[in-house]
C-alpha positions, 0 to 999 in steps of 0.5 A: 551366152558367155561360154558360146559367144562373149569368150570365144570373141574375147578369146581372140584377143590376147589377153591384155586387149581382152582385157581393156576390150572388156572394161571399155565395154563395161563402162559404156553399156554399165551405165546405159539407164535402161541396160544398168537396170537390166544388168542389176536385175539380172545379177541381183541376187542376197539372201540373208545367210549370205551375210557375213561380219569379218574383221568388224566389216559387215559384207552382204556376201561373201563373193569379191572380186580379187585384186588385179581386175580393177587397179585403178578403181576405174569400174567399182560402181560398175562391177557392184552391179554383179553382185559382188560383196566386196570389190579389191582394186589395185595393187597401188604403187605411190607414183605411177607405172608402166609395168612390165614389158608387153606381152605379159599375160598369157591364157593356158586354156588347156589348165583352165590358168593364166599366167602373168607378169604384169608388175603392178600396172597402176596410174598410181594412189593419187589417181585411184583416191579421185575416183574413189571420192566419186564413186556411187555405190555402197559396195566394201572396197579394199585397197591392195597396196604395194611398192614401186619396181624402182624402190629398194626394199630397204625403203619399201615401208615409204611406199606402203606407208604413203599408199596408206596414208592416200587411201585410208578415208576412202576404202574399207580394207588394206591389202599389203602384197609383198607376194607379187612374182612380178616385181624384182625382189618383193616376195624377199619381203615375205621372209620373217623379219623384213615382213614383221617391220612392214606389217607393224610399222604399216599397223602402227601408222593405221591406229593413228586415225581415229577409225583404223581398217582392218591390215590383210596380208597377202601371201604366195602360195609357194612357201613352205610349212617353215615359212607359213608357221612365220605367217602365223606368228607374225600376224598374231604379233603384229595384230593385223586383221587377217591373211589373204591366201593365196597370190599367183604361183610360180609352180610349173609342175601344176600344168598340164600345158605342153613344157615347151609352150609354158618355156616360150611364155618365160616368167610369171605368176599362174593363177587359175583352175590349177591354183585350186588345190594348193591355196585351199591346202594353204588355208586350211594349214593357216586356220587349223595351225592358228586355231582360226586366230585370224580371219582368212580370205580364201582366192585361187581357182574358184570355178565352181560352188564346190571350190567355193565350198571347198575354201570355206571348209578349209577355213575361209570367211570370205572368198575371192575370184578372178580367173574364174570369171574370166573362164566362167563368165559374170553369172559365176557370181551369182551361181556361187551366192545361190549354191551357198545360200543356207550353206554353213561349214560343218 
């Protein structure tokens, strides 16, 4: 029903309104009594070697939906109807914003991708907190945090301090993103120093609570040998939980889309099927480089329980999708939990 009717509908929307068009819709039909539990029985599929332990975190399934979907953590009880085993709203900035100039989303139906440069859109943490507080179900929640487009780099640690600081009673995980392409001048925070001082400075600050999250880092898919080595030392001598891989690409030569096409759409990140091969290689260079030290969530390109299996081979624990659904449709979830029902990596 998705494929033939729902997306080609939504597909005539741009993007963006797509977007919005889809969420209105899911809080409004989502908590209709009789269609919720239509919904949750529809999509309602564990099974027992579905479950997995990652960074002292129990996950029912190793399905979340990836941050970018839900920034403002507007539909969480919502999308846990689906099945996810674990949903990441943001990224957060400390004040509200408008993000960048619209348009900024961009489908490219012929790579199966998208291309964004939203710059963390958000109501800002203060708004997010008051949802959580109300929130219903039980599903794990991890905060993506970030700083705002006004905040110098030099005094980006006050952004993810207070991002922290406001969500840590009310999520499951941190996400610091500095991998964003969409903000000026973010992804200068990847480099090792700078990256080393935010990751600490961010770790010591949640080991003053008394049940400290587990620290992920979210990073790019376009960095180098060079720079993936930096990673692994600096997560292991930060001692954060673990690495997200991979954030959108700012790589054209993966498309097939027509380069005129791709010109006149201008700046962005591109996620999707084409992000496939390269976040997997990116995964498996992390876990095989580190000796599986730390734990890694494998994203980009998920369509199918092959690419699924595919990140988890090359390393992952945990996997995320996004674009996928947006192509695939809703029922990719469970498809995915059934294809990996009694799978273990050989």
């Amino acid at each position: 029903m998705y494929k033939k009717i729902i997306k080609p509908l939504l597909f005539l929307k741009n993007p963006e309104s797509a977007h919005h068009f889809t969420f209105s819709w899911i809080k409004t039909l989502f908590n209709l009594p009789l269609l919720k539990q239509t919904i949750r029985g529809s999509f309602a599929f564990e099974h027992k070697t579905l479950e997995r332990e990652v960074f002292g975190l129990k996950f029912k399934n190793p399905i979340g939906l990836a941050a970018g979907f839900d920034k403002d953590a507007k539909l969480i009880d919502e999308m846990s109807l689906l099945g996810f085993g674990f949903i990441e709203i943001g990224t957060l900035t400390p004040k509200p914003q408008e993000g960048n100039p619209k348009p900024r989303m961009f489908r490219l139906p012929q790579d199966q991708a998208l291309i964004n440069r939203m710059g963390f859109n958000n109501g800002g943490v203060a708004e997010a907190v008051e949802r959580l507080k109300n929130r219903n179900s039980d599903v794990l929640v991890g905060g993506n945090i970030g700083k705002n487009k006004v905040t110098e780099n030099k005094d980006a640690i006050l952004d993810y301090l207070f991002c922290l600081h406001a969500l840590h009673a009310h999520v499951d995980y941190f996400v610091v993103n500095v991998s964003s392409p969409n903000t000026p001048n973010l992804r200068e925070l990847q480099e090792k120093e700078p990256l080393k001082k935010l990751l600490s400075v961010v770790n010591e600050a949640n080991y003053t609570y008394d049940k400290p999250r587990p620290i992920l880092l979210k990073i790019a898919p376009d960095l180098t040998n060079g720079q993936l080595d930096d990673i692994i030392s600096i997560v292991k001598e930060t001692k954060i939980a673990g690495v997200i891989a991979t954030n959108t690409t700012i790589d054209r030569e993966v498309l097939k889309t027509p380069t005129k096409e791709v010109e006149a759409i201008g700046a962005g990140g591109i996620s999707g099927k084409v992000l496939n091969e390269r976040s997997t290689e990116v995964i498996r260079y992390l876990t095989q480089k580190s000796e599986n030290a730390f734990p890694v969530i494998g994203v980009g390109g998920i369509f199918t329980v092959e690419d699924a299996k595919a990140k988890l081979e090359a390393g992952a624990s945990l996997i995320q999708i996004y674009t996928g659904m947006i192509y695939e449709g809703p029922s990719l979830v469970k498809r995915l939990k059934k294809g990996l029902v009694n799978y273990s990596v050989q």
